[in-house]
N, C-alpha and C positions, 0 to 999 in steps of 0.2 A: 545713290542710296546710302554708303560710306557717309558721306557726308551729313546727309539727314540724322542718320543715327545716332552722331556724336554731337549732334544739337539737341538733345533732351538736356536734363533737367540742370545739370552743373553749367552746360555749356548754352542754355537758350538767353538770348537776348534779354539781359534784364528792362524792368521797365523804366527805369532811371538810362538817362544817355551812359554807354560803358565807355570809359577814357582810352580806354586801347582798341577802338576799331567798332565797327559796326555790330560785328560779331567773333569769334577766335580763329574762324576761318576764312575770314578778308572776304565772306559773302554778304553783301549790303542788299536790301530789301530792294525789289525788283527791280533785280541789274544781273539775275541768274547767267543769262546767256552772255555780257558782256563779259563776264568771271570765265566765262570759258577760254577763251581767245588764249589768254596765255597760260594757260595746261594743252590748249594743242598745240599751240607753238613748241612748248618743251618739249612734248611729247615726238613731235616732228624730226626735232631737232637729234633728241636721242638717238631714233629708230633711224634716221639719215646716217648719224658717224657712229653708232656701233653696226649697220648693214655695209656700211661701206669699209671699216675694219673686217668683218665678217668676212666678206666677198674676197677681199685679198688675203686673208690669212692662210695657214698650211694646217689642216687641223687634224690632220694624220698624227703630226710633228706636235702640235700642244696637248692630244691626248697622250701621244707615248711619251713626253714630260710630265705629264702628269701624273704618268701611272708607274716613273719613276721614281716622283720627289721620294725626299728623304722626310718619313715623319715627323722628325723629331725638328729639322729646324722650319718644316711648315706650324709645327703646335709652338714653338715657339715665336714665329710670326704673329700667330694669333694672340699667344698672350703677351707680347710687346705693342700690338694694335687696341688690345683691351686697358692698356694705361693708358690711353687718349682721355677715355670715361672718365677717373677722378680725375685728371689735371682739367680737362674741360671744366667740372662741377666746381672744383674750387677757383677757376677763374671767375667763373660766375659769380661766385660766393665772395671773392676780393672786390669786383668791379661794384658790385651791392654795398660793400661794408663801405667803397669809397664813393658812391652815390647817395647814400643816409641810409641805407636798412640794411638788418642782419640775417643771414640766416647761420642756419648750424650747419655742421658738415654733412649731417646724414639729409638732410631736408637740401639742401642745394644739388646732392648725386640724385635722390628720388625724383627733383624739376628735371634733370640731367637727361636719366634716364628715360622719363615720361614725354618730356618733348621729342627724344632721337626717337622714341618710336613710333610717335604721331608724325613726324616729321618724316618718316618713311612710306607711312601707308596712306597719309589723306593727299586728295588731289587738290591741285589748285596752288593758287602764286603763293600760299604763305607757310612758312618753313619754321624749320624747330626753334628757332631764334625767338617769332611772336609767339608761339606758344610757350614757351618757358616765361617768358613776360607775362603772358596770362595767368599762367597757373601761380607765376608768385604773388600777381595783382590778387588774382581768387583767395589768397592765403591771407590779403589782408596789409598790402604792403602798399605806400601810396605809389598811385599810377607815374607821376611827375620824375619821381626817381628810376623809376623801374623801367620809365623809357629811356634815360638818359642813361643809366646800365644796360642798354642793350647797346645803345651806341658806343658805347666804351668799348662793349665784352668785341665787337666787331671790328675798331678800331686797333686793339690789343692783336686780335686775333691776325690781324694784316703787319702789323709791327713785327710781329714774330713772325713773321714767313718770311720777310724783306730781309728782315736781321740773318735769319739761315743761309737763304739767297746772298746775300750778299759774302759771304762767310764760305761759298761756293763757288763766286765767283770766279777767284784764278783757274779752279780748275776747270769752269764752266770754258771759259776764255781759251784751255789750252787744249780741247775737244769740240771748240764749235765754231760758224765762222763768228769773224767779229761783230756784225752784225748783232748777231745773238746778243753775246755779252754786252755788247754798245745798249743794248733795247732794256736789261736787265737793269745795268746800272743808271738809267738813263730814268726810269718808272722810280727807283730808289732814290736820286735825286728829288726829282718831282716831287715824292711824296714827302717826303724833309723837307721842301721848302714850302708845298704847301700847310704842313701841321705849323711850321714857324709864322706863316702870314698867319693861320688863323689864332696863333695865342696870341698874336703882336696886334690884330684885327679886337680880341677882346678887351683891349685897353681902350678901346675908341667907346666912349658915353654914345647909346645910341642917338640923342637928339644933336649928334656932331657928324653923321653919317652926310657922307656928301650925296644925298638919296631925295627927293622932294618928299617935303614935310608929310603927303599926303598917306607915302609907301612907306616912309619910318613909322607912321604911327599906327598902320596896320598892323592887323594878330599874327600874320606869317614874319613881319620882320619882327615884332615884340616880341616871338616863341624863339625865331631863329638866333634873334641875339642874342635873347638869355640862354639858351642852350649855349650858344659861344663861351660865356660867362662862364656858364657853370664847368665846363669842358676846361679852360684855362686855371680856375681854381682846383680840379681834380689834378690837373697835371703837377702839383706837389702834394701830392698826396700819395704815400708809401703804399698805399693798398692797391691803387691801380697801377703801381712798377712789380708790386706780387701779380699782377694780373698778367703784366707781360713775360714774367718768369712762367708762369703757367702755363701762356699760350704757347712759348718755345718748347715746353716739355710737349704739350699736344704733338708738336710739329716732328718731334726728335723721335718720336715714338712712332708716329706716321714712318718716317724715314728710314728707322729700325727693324718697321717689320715689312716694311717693301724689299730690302737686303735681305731680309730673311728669307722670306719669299722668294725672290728670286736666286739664290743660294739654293733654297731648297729643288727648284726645278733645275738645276744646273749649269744657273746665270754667276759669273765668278765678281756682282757687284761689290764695289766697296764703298768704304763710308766717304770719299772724296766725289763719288760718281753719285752717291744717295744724295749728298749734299750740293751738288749743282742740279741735277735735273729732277728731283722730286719735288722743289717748291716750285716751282711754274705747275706741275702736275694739280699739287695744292691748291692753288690762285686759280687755277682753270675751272676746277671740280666744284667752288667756293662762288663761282657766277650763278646768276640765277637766268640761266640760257637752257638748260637742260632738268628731265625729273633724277633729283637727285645726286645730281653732277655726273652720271653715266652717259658714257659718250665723249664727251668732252675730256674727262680726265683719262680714256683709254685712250683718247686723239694724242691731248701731251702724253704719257707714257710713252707710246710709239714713238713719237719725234724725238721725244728726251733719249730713247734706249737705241734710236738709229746712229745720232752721236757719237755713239762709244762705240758703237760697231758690232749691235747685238740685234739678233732677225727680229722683224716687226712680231709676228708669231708668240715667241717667248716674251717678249712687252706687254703685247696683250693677255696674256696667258696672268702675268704678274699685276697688272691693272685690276682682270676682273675679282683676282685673291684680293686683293685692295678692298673693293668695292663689295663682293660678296661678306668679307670678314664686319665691313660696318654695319650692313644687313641684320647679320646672322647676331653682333651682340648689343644691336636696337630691340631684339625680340623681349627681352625680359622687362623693359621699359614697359609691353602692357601690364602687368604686371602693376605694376607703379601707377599706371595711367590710373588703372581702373581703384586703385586704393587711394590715390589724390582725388579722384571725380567722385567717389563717399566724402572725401573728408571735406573739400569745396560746397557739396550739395546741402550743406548743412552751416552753412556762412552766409549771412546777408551778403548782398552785393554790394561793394565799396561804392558810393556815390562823393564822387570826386569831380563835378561839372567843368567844363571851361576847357578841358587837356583832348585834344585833339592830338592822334598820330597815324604815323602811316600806316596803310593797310597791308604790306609787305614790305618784308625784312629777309637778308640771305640766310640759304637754307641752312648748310650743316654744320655746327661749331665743332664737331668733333677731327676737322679734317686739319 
């Protein structure tokens, strides 16, 4: 029913093909019941690792921490969790200006806001990621760019977590076994030698692809390549290195107020211990295996705070502050939602034929 509701009038399938997906909610004409499969899988997934957290927790021990914190560095947790919001919106806003469109800074927090909160309450595989794509497509922005900034803001968004990670490393290393750290810097590798094949891959002309002539001249490798293209040419481009500053501040700010957090419940973390085990938390939360990233990111929390020698209990206690706090300030987004769905309802729909993309995108950019 959620669902139905938010297909009226802004959000109904225009009658022109829409370049970003069948619909905004990755529901494609009679394939209801197939759409289901992975909201119950998430949902499964969820209810499995925060029951199995549950079950072994002390919760005698996290209410009476809780009804000790100290207010003041829980409110200030919360408002070091609430600058996630504008550094998010102006990555956004960079990855656009280096994709071909602009937006202003109040109009890229209002996509911000509107998407984290759709992104919180509608069911189903597609996350605040394609909805903020929508609603800037809605705004009149071409679809071609506006998917390859989603790809960027994503890409950004993993750069900086790696960059933190890494940057946590030794002390990761001299709290865990080696393993650990082997696996950390091991995925950091990877991914630097992969972004290097793929700029060094867009220099290759596609009719020089060692591929039969039949699959280079198809629309998946003719899309796939120009996306290469154009991904290679962004990469000098100063606006998507503002994008990667952005997503670091996301990330620092996550960081800041999980220390606060658990600070405030009587966890004595520091900025050494935030910076080795919160970005796996991050990376974990940031999969699309769970609604929301709950579950999952209480699972790494736990493991990350077993580490350092801190009860499972107080981890979880400090996860759910996590996870409750981005909740609680996705709420104002409707707000936003419902003032962009006036102002989209009153816009032709961009007819942009030919651009075909995915129909799910990972969920939270704000993590």
């Amino acid at each position: 029913m959620m669902a139905q509701a938010l297909l009226d009038t802004p959000f109904a399938q225009p009658a022109e093909p829409n370049p970003l997906g069948t619909d905004p909610l990755g529901k494609g004409p009679g394939k209801p019941a197939g759409r289901r499969w992975p909201l119950l899988v998430k949902l499964a997934v969820t209810v499995v690792i925060l029951g199995a957290l549950a079950a072994g927790a002390d919760w005698q021990g996290i209410v009476a921490r809780l009804s000790a914190a100290d207010p003041w560095l829980f409110a200030a947790g919360f408002a070091v969790k609430a600058l996630t919001l504008p550094f998010a919106s102006q990555r956004w806003r960079a990855v656009g200006r280096a994709a071909g469109f602009r937006l202003t800074r109040w109009t890229a927090f209002r996509l911000q806001m509107a998407s984290g909160f759709l992104g919180q309450i509608l069911p189903g595989s597609v996350g605040a990621d394609l909805l903020r794509g929508w609603f800037t497509w809605r705004l009149g922005h071409p679809a071609g760019p506006v998917m390859l900034a989603l790809l960027v803001d994503r890409l950004m968004a993993l750069l900086g977590v790696v960059l933190i990670g890494l940057v946590g490393l030794p002390h990761l290393a001299a709290v865990a076994p080696p393993a650990v750290a082997g696996t950390v810097l091991a995925g950091a590798l990877v991914l630097a030698v992969a972004m290097g094949l793929l700029l060094l891959a867009g220099r290759i002309p596609r009719d020089r692809l060692p591929i039969p002539k039949r699959l280079r001249d198809g629309g998946l490798v003719r899309t796939a390549w120009g996306a290469v293209a154009q991904l290679r040419a962004m990469a000098g481009n100063p606006a998507a290195w503002a994008a990667l500053g952005h997503s670091v501040g996301v990330h620092l700010a996550t960081i800041g107020a999980t220390i606060l957090f658990a600070r405030s419940v009587g966890l004595p973390l520091g900025w050494l211990d935030g910076l080795a085990i919160v970005p796996a938390a991050i990376v974990a939360a940031a999969l699309p295996v769970s609604l929301g990233g709950w579950g999952v990111r209480e699972g790494a929390m736990v493991a990350g705070f077993a580490l350092l020698g801190f009860d499972a209990g107080a981890a979880l206690l400090v996860s759910l502050l996590i996870g409750l706090s981005i909740a609680v300030l996705s709420l104002p987004g409707g707000l936003f939602w419902l003032l962009l769905r006036n102002e989209t309802a009153s816009r032709p729909d961009p007819v942009q034929p030919g651009i075909a993309v995915p129909a799910a995108l990972p969920t939270d950019s704000t993590r």
